[in-house]
GUBA-137025 format. One record per residue (C-alpha): residue in one letter; chain; x, y, z; residue number from 1. Coordinates in pm, whole numbers. Layout:
<nodes>
{res a	chain A	east X	north Y	up Z	n NUM} $
...
</nodes>
This chain:
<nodes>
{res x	chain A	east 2253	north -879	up -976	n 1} $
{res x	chain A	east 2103	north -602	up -923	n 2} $
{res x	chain A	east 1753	north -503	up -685	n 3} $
{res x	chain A	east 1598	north -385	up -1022	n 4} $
{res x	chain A	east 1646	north -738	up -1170	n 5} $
{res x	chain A	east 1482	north -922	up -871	n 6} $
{res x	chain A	east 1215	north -664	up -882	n 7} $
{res x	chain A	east 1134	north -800	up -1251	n 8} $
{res x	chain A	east 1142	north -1110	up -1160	n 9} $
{res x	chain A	east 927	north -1097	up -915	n 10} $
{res x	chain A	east 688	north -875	up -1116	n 11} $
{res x	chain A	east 647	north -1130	up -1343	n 12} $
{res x	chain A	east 536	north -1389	up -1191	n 13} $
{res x	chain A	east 296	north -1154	up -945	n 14} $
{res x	chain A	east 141	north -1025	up -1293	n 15} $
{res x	chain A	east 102	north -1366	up -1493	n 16} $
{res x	chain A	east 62	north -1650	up -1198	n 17} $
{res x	chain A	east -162	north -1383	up -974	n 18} $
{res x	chain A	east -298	north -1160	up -1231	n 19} $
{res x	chain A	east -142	north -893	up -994	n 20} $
{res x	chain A	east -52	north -528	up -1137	n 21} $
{res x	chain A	east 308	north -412	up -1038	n 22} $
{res x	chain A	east 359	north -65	up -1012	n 23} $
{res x	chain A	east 763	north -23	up -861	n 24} $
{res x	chain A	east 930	north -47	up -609	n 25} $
{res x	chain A	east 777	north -50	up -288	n 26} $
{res x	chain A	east 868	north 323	up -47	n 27} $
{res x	chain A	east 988	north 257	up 289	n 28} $
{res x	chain A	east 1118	north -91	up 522	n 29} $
{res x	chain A	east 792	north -175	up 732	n 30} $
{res x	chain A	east 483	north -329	up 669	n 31} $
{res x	chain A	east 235	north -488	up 835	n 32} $
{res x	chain A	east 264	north -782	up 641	n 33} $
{res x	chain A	east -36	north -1072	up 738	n 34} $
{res x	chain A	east 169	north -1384	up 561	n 35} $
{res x	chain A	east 527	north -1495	up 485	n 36} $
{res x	chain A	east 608	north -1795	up 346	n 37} $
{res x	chain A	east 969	north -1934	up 326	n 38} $
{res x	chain A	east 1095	north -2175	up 57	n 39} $
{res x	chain A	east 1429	north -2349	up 109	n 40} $
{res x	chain A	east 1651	north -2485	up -145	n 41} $
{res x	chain A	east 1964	north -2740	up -191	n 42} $
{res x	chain A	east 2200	north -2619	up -481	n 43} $
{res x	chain A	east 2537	north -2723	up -628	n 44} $
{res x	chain A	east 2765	north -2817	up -381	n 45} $
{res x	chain A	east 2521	north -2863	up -105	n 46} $
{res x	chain A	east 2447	north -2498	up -128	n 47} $
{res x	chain A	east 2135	north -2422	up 65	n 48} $
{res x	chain A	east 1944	north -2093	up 138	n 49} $
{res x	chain A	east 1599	north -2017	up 173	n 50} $
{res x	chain A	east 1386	north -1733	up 42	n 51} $
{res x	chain A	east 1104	north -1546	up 189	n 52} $
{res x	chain A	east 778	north -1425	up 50	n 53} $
{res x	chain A	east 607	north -1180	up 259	n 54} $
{res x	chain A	east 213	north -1071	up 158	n 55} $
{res x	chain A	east 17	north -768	up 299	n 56} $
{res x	chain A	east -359	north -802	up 371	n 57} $
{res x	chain A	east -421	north -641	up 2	n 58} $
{res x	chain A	east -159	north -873	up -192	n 59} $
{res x	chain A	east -267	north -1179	up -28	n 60} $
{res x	chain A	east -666	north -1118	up -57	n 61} $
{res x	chain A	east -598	north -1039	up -404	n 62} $
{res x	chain A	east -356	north -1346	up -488	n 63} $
{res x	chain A	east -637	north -1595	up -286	n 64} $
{res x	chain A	east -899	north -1474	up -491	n 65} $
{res x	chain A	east -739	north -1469	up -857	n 66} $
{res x	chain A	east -535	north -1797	up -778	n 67} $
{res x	chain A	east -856	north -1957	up -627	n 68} $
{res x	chain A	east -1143	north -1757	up -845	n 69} $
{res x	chain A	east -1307	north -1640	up -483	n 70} $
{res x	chain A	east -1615	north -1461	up -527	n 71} $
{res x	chain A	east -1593	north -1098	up -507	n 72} $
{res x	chain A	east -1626	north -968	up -124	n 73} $
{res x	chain A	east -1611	north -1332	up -18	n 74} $
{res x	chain A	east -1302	north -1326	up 226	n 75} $
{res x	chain A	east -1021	north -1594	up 185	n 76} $
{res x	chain A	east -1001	north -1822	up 500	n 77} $
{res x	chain A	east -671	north -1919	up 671	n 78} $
{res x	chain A	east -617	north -2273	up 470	n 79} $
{res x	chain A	east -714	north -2062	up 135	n 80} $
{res x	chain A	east -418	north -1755	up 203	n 81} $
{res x	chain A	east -148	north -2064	up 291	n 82} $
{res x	chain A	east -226	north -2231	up -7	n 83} $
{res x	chain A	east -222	north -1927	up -244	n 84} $
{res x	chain A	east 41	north -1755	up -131	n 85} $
{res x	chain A	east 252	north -2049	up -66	n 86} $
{res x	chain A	east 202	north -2129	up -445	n 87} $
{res x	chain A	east 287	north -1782	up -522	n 88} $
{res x	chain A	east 620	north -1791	up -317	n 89} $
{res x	chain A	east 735	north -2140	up -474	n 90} $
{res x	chain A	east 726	north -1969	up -782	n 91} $
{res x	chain A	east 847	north -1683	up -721	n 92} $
{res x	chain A	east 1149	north -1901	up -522	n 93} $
{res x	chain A	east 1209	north -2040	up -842	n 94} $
{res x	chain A	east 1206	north -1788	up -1070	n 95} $
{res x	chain A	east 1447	north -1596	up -836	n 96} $
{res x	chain A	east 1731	north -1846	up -823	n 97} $
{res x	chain A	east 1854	north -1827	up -1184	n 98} $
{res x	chain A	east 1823	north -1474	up -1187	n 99} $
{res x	chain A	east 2104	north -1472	up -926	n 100} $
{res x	chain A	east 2322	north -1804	up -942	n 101} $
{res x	chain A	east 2240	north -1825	up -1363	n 102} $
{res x	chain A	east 2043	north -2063	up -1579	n 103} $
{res x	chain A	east 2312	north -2322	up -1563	n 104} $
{res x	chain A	east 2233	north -2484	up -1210	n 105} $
{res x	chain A	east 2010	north -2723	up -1080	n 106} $
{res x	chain A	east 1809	north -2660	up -753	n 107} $
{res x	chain A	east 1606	north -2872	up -497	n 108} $
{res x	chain A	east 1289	north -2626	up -394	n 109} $
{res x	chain A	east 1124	north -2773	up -90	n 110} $
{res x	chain A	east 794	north -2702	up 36	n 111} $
{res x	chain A	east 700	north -2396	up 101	n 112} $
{res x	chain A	east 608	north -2322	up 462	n 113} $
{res x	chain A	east 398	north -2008	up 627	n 114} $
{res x	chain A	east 647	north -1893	up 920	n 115} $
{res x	chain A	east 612	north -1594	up 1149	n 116} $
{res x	chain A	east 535	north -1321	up 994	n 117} $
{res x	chain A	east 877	north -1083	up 1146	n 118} $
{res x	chain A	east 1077	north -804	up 961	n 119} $
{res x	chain A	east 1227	north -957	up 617	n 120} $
{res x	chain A	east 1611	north -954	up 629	n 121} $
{res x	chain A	east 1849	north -1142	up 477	n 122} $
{res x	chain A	east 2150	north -1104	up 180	n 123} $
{res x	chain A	east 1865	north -936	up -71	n 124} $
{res x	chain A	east 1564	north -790	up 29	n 125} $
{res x	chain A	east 1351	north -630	up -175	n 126} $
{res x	chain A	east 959	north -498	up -183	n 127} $
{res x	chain A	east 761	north -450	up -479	n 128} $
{res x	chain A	east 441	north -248	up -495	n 129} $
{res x	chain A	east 143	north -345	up -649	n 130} $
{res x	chain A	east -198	north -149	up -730	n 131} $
{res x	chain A	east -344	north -450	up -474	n 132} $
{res x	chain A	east -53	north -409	up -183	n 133} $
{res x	chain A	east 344	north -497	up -176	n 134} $
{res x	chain A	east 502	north -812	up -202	n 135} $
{res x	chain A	east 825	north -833	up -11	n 136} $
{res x	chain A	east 1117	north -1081	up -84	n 137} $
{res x	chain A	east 1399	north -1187	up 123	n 138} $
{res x	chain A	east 1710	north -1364	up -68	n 139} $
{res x	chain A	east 1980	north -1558	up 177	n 140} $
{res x	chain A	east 2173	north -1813	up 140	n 141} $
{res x	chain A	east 2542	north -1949	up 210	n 142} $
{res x	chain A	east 2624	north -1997	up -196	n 143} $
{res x	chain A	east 2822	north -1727	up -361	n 144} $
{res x	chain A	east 2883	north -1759	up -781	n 145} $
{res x	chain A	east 3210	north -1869	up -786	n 146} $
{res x	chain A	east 3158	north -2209	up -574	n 147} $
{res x	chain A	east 2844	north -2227	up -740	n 148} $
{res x	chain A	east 3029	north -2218	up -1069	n 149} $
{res x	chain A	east 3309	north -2399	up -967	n 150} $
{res x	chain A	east 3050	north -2713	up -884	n 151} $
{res x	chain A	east 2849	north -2752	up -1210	n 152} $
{res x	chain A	east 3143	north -2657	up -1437	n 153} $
{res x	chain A	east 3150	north -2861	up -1728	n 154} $
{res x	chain A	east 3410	north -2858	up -1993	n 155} $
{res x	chain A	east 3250	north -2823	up -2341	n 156} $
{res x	chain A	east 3390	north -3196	up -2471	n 157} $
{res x	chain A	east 3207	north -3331	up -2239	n 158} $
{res x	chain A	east 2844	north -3157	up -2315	n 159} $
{res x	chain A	east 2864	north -3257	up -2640	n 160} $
</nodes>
């Protein structure tokens, strides 16, 4: 898969869970992010990687207050940005997955959970911008395709 596919993804669910407004790909490797959120998962196989969802101030303020219908000006408190943008990241978590293992798969999503906010690294990462901020994604994980494949594989007499 390729960035630009994660990138839609992830635009997609920013725009119609968040009522966010992707513009691209976000320029450059740092920001000062203020959340990140981290969603593991249990595959085929006992595959298991975790992806991270990383918020600046604008992207979070803005998810809190369309997710939560804040008042305009009224600023999000701490319980009110882990809630939001953990919702946001379980989505996004799950949207992600079949866009790089396929639609044929099964996954365990666990809680998300706010972590450290640190540089995003892992397998993928990726950083879309938004007219509110940038949302930055981290993909990693231990599965590849093939022994993802190679654990759901079904032969066709027996879907029938």
């Amino acid at each position: 898969m390729s960035d630009d596919d994660y990138l839609m993804a992830i635009a997609g669910v920013a725009e119609n869970l968040a009522f966010l407004m992707p513009t691209g790909p976000a320029e450059g490797d740092a920001e000062p992010w203020l959340v990140q959120v981290q969603v593991q998962w249990v595959g085929p196989d006992g595959t298991r990687g975790r992806i991270i969802v990383a918020l600046d101030r604008g992207a979070a303020e803005a998810t809190v207050a369309n997710l939560l219908g804040l008042p305009p000006g009224d600023p999000p408190c701490n319980q009110d940005i882990s809630e939001a943008c953990g919702e946001l990241a379980n989505v996004i978590a799950g949207n992600l997955l079949p866009v790089k293992y396929g639609h044929d798969h099964e996954f365990h999503l666990h809680p998300p959970q706010r972590v450290t906010v640190a540089p995003l690294a892992g397998r993928t990462v990726v950083r879309l911008a938004l007219v509110e901020g940038v949302i930055g994604v981290a993909i990693d994980g231990d599965a590849d395709n093939s022994r993802i494949l190679k654990a759901v594989r079904v032969s066709p007499e027996l879907r029938a």
